[in-house]
Each structure stands twice: as structure tokens, then as C-alpha cells.
N, C-alpha and C positions, 0 to 999 in steps of 0.2 A: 377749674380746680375741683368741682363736685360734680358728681351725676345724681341728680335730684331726679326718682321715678314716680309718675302719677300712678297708682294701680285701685282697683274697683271691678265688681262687677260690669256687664254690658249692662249700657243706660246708666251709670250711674253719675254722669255728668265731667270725664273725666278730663275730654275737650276744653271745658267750658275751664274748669280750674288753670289748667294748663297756659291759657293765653291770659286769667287773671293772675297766676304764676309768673309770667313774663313781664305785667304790669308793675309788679311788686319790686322785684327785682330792679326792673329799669330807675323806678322811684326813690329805691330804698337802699342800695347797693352801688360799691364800686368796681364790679367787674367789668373786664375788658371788653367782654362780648356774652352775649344769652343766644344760644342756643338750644332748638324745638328739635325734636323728633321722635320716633312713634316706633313699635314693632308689633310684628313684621313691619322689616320697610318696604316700602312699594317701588320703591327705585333701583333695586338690585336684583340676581336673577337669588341668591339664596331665599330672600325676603317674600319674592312672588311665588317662589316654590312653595313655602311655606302658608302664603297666603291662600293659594289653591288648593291645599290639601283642606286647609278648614272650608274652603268654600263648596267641594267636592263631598266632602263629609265620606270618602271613601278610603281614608288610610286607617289604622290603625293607632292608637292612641301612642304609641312606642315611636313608629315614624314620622308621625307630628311633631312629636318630642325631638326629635332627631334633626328634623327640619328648621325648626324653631332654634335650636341651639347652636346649629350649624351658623345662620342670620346671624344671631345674636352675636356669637366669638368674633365674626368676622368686620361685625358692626362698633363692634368693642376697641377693635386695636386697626381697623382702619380709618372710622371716621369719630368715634369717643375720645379715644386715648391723647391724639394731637391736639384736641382742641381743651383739655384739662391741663396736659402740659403750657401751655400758653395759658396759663390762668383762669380761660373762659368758665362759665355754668352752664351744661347739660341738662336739659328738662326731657323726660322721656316719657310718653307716655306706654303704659308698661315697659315689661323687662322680667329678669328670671322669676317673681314673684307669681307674674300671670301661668308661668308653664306649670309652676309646680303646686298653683291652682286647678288650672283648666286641665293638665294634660297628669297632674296627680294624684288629686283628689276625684276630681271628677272621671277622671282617666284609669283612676285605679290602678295608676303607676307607682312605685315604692319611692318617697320622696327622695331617697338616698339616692335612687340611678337617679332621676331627672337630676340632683346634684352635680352628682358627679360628670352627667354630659354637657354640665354648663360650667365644667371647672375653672376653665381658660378664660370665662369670660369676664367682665369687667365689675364688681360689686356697688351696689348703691348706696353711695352715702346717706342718702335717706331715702326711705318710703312713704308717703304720703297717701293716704289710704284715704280713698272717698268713698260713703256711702249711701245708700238709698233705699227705700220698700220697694218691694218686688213691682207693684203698681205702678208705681213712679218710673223704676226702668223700664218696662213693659212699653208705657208709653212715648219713649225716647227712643226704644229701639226702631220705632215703625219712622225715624228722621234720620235714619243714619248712622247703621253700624260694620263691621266686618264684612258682612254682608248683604246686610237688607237694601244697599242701592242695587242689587243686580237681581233681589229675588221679589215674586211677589209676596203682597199681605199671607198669600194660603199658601207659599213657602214658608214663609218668616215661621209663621204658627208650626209647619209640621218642623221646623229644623231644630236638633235641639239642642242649638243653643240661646233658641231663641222663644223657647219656652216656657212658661211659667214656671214648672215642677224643676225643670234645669236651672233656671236662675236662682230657684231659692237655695238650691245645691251650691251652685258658682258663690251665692252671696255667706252661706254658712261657711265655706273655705276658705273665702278670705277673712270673714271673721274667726275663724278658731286658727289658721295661718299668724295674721297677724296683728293677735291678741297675745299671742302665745299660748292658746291651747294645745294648738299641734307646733311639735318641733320642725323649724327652720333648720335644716342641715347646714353644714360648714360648707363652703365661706361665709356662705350668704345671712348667715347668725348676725355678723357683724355692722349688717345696714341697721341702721338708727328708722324704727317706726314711729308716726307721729298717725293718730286717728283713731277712731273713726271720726273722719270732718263730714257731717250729713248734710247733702245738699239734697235738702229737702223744701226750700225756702226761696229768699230770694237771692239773683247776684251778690247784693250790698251785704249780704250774711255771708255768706259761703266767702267774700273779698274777706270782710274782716276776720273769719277762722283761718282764711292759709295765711294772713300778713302777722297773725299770733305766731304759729306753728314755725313758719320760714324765720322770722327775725329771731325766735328763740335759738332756731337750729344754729344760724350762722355768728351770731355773735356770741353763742358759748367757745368758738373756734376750735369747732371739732378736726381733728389730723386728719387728713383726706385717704381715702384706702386705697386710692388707685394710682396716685400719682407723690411723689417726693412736694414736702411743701416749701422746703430749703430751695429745690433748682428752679419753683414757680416764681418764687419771688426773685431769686439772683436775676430771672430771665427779664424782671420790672425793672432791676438794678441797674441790671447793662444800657436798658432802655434809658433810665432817669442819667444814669452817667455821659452817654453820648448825646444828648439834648443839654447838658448841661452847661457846657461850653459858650452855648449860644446865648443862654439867657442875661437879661437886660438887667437895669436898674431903674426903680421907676423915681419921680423928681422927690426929695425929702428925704430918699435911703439911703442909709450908709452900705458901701460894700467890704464887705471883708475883705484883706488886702490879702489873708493867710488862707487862700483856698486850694494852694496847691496840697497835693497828694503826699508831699512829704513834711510837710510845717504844718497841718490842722492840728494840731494838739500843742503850738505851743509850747514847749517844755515842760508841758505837766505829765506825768505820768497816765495810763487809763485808770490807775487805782486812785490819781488824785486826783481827777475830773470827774468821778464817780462821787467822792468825801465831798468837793468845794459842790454840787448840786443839791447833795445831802443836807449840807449845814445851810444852804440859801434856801431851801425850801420848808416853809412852818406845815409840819405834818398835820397837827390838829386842824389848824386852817384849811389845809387843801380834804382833810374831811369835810368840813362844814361845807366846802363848797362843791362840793359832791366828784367829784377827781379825785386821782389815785395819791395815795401818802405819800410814795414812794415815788422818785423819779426813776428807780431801775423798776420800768411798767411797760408795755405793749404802748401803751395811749403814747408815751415823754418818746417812746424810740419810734412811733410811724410818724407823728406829726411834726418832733424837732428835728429827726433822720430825715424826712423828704424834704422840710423843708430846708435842709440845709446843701440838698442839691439842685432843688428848683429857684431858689431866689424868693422872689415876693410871687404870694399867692390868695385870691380870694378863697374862700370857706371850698365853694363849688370845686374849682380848678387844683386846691389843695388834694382834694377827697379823691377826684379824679385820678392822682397821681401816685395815691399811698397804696395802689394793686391789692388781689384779692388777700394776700397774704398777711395785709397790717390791716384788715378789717375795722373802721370804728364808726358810727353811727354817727348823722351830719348832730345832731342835738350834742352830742359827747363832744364832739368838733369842736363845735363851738365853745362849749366850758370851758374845754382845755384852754381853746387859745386867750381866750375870756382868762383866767386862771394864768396863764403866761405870758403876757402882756400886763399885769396889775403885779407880777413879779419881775419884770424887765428881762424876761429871759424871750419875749420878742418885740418885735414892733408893729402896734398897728398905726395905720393911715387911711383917713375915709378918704378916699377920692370923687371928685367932682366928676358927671358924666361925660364930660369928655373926650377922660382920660381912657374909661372903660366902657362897654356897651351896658354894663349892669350895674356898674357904679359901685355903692359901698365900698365895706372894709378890703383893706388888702394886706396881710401880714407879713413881717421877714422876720427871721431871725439874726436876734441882737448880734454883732460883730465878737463882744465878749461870750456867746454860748455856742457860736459854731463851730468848735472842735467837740464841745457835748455832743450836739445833734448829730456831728458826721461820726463821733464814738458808738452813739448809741445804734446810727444806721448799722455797723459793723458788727456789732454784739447783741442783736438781733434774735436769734435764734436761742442764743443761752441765759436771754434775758428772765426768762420764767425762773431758773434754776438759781440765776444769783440771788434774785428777790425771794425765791427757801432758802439757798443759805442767809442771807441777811437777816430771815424772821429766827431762825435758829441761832444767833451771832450778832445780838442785838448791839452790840458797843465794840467792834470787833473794827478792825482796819480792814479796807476793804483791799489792801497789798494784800491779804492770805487767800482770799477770794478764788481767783484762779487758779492755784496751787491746788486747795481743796476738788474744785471740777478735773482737774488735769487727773487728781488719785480715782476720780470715781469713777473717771473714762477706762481707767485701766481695767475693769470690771464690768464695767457697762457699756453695752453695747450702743444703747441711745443717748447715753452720754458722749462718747466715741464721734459718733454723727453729728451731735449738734457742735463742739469744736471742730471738727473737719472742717461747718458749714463756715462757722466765724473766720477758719483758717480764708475760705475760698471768698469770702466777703470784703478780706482784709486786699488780695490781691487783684479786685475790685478797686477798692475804697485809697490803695495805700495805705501805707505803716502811720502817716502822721509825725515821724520822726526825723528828722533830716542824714542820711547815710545810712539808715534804716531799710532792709530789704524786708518785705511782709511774711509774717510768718508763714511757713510752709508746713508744719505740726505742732504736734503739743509742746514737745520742749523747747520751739524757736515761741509758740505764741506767750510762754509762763514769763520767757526772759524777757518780751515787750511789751506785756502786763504793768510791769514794775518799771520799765526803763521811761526816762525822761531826754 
């Protein structure tokens, strides 16, 4: 779902972050897959073209430029793009940051063309910028860079980009790049920088400055620039809904007997399973207990939404299952469920290890909140927008609710999108009404708002 780019001077350790990048991730994170890669890439002929021209040192700063972007576009939408569509994270070491260092400052190329020839290609949701003294890289270069496995020590020296006076150039570029002294041309404005992380020290330092850096980035849930976050997650959906079927019940669970596609809701309305979770939950309380006041939240719609298509789940296997799109940290997990279970809106059950190879808790959701949970799964995407109007509309029925989004769609473009999404969720999920076909736009979804 993101392209996460390492960028630095040569030597500045940007390997080394890169696979403590992937550590972090694995530990911290519930995406589907982490993926490495690097540019130039070595495995394509754009990428070796590219790579020879620097190793040649015989083109022109323009045709480097030219070569590099060529890789890059092609690296973008054959082997990026697919794999953000499927929710994955992208770690790259560099990306257009490096060209319009190396081949624009240094290159004395006008940042605008380097721009403009990497228009096509894919933008980094974050930057990650590592740095180091010129000393420091100096002596990293002579282990292993773009070059120095094929040239000797009295190469490395004369080549220059592997020179002192060159590096301190390369290193002031990417600091005055990205600090923002020097302007960042359009598109590429809109990646999120985070540094300078100075690895200057040890592993255990430079681990704990990117595990700051990354959890900030991801759990503010920044909108991804390259890919739709609606079709990432529908793509979870489809997944969680065809696995659903098969799921069990473990000994002590009650199962919901209303989990078809057209009775989850019960007879109640959406606007009255919105009020009846409102009025059961003590807002002051769920502050003290550090979870959201609100049950129209991200947290109440990934963890009662999935779990109300997975069945019973431990912490782990729950987390596993709520995709990059409902991001929530295992610590938060836990409160929540902590937090809903001490309201009866689920069920826990410690299991003996028999039952499980890890044992502990294992949660479901109550038989009375699973038309919430499979509501909330569905309205998903416009969940942010009710909870502003809510804050604006403090004592307000929450019947007028979609009315109000429906006017604002008419105007707005990103309002427009996020019901579409709820529309393509609902035909997913089901209407939850019996004789009920799922909305298929704003005016069929305003009339199943309100109906019962």
C-alpha cells in the first residue's frame, strides 16, 4: 500500500536501515507482504543500462538522467504498482530523490527536467533520509558500493563519486533537497520526509530512530499516493468474505444464527445501530480508559468489522486479518478488546493449550453486536466523516446523518468516492435487510440508511 524510499549519500548506511526497515515492519505491522528493492535494478536491461552508465562514468549527466528514469517508470508500474495494489509495503532503496540529487545538483541539471522525466513514475509515500560525516561514508564506501566491487581502492579515489569533495556535495544535496532548502518539484513535493536519522552510532540506535520515524508515519494513516485505499482494502474483504464460510466455532461460543447477508442488521435500522452503540457505550469511561469515545472510530469498525467475518480470534490472528487498510497497533488491540469485552459487546475465552498451539485469549463477537460489527465493516471508509459530523451535531439523530454526506457528495468530489466505496462494500457485505438489494448509489444508499 506504500512505497517507503531509503535515500542518503553513498556510505551512509542505507543497506543497513533497509533490512532493519524490514525487521520493524515484520514485528510491528500487519501487512500482507514486505517488500526490498533497490535502483537501479540489477535484474532488468533498463536498470544495467543504467547502472553502466554510472559505472562508465562516460555519459553525460542528461543521459544518466535519462536512463535512470527510463528504470524507474518501468520499475514503477511493472513490479511496484502490483504489489501496493495487494496491500503489500515497498522498501526501496533510492528512488527519484537520488536522481535529482546526483544527476541535479550534482549534475547541474535543472530539477524541473529531472522532474518532469520521472513524471510517470510512481511517488514515495515517505522518504527516509539517512545520514552520516563524510569520514564515515568514506570508509563504507571501500565495502561496498555502486561501484567499488568492480574497481580498485586507486579507482574508488579517482572516481567521483567516490570522493571526498564529491560526497560532501552529494551529502549537502540531500540536505538542502530534503530539508527543504532547495525546492522539491511537483509530484514528487508530496512524499512525506522524515530525517535526518544519523547513523553514526550503533545498530541499536539507528533500530530505535527508524521504529520512531515508521510507527509515526503509519499509524497517523496517511492516504497512499499511488494506489486507491478503498480497492486495497475491498481486495482484504473479498479475501475475509470467501474464508468466511468455512470458519468454525470454538467449545464455549455462541454462534450467531443471523449471519446471512440479508438479516445482519436485524430490524434495526443503520441510523439505529449507530444510537443503540452510542447510548451502550460511557464516553467518559472509554476515555479514562484510553480508547476512542466514540464507537463511529477506525479502532470499533477494523476490530468488531473483521471480527465479525472471522469468528473467534486471538490478538495475533485477529491483527493478521484487519489488512493494511484498518491499521491498528497490537498495544491498541488489545485495550480495545480489553475495553469490549468489560462492555459485553464481545467475548473473551482463555483456552487451555490444547486447544491452541499459543494458547491464551481468544475473542468473538457477542451474537447481540454482530450486525454492528458487520455495519461498521461496511461503512468503513465514511467512518471519519460521520464522526465530524457527529462532533458538529452533538445531540442530533443519527437518521439525518447520511442525508447530510449524500448533500456534500454532491459537491465534493472525495465525498462522492468515499460513498461509492460504502456503495461497493455494501455489495460485498449485503444490504442486512431481508428483500433488500444493496445500494448501488447515493439515492438507493440514503433510502437504506433509514430503512429497517
Amino acid at each position: 500500500m506504500y512505497l517507503i524510499v531509503v535515500e542518503g549519500g553513498d556510505g551512509s548506511g542505507k543497506g543497513a536501515a533497509i533490512k532493519l526497515l524490514r525487521d520493524i515492519v515484520a514485528d510491528e505491522f500487519t501487512f500482507d507482504a514486505i517488500h526490498l528493492t533497490h535502483e537501479p535494478r540489477r535484474h532488468s536491461r533498463l536498470g544495467r543500462l543504467a547502472r553502466k552508465a554510472v559505472e562508465a562514468g562516460d555519459h553525460s549527466s542528461i543521459e544518466e538522467a535519462g536512463l535512470f528514469a527510463a528504470d524507474r517508470i518501468d520499475h514503477s508500474h511493472s513490479w511496484i504498482r502490483p504489489l501496493l495494489q495487494k496491500g503489500g509495503l515497498v522498501i526501496s532503496d533510492r528512488n527519484v530523490h537520488s536522481s535529482l540529487v546526483y544527476q541535479g545538483v550534482l549534475g547541474e541539471i535543472d530539477l524541473d527536467v529531472i522532474a518532469k522525466m520521472n513524471s510517470a513514475a510512481l511517488i514515495p509515500d515517505l522518504v527516509i533520509w539517512i545520514d552520516c560525516d563524510v569520514e564515515h561514508a568514506l570508509k563504507r564506501l571501500h565495502s561496498g558500493t555502486l561501484r567499488s566491487l568492480a574497481l580498485t581502492d586507486e579507482d574508488l579515489e579517482s572516481q567521483y563519486f567516490e570522493t571526498s569533495e564529491t560526497q560532501k556535495i552529494i551529502r549537502e544535496g540531500f540536505r538542502g533537497l530534503l530539508s527543504g532548502q532547495i525546492r522539491v518539484p511537483p509530484p514528487f513535493d508530496r512524499s512525506r520526509i522524515v530525517g535526518p536519522i544519523l547513523n553514526e552510532g550503533s545498530l541499536d540506535d539507528l533500530n530505535r530512530r527508524l521504529r520512531v520515524a515508521l510507527t509515526a508515519f503509519i499509524y497517523s494513516h496517511p492516504e497512499p499516493l499511488n494506489v486507491d485505499v478503498h480497492q486495497v482494502d475491498l481486495a482484504f474483504l473479498e479475501t475475509l468474505m470467501s474464508s468466511s464460510s468455512s470458519q468454525g466455532t470454538l467449545p464455549g461460543f455462541e454462534q450467531p444464527e443471523h449471519v446471512s447477508t440479508e438479516s445482519y442488521l436485524e430490524g434495526r435500522s443503520a441510523a439505529d445501530w449507530i444510537s443503540k452503540a452510542e447510548k451502550h457505550l460511557d464516553a467518559a469511561a472509554a476515555r479514562a480508559a484510553n480508547v476512542a469515545a466514540n464507537p463511529m472510530n477506525r479502532s470499533y469498525a477494523s476490530i468488531m468489522g473483521t471480527l465479525s467475518l472471522i469468528g473467534s480470534a486471538n490478538v495475533a490472528r485477529l491483527r493478521r486479518r484487519l489488512g493494511p487498510a484498518r491499521l491498528v497497533s497490537e498495544s491498541y488491540t488489545q485495550s480495545m478488546l480489553k475495553w469490549l469485552d468489560e462492555n459485553d459487546m464481545v467475548r473473551r475465552q482463555q483456552l487451555h493449550k490444547r486447544f491452541r498451539k499459543d494458547g491464551g485469549a481468544v475473542y468473538r463477537l457477542r451474537a447481540e453486536w454482530f450486525g454492528f460489527g458487520r455495519l461498521l465493516m461496511a461503512l468503513l471508509p465514511a467512518v471519519p466523516a460521520m464522526r465530524s459530523w457527529r462532533r458538529k451535531h452533538p445531540t442530533a439523530n443519527w437518521s439525518g446523518a447520511m442525508a447530510n454526506l449524500v448533500r456534500q457528495a454532491k459537491s465534493d468530489a472525495e465525498m462522492h468516492h468515499l460513498l461509492d466505496a460504502v456503495c461497493e462494500r455494501l455489495a460485498l457485505l449485503g444490504a442486512g435487510i431481508p428483500d433488500w438489494q444493496s445500494p448501488s448509489d447515493h439515492s438507493s444508499l440514503l433510502a437504506w440508511w433509514n430503512a429497517s
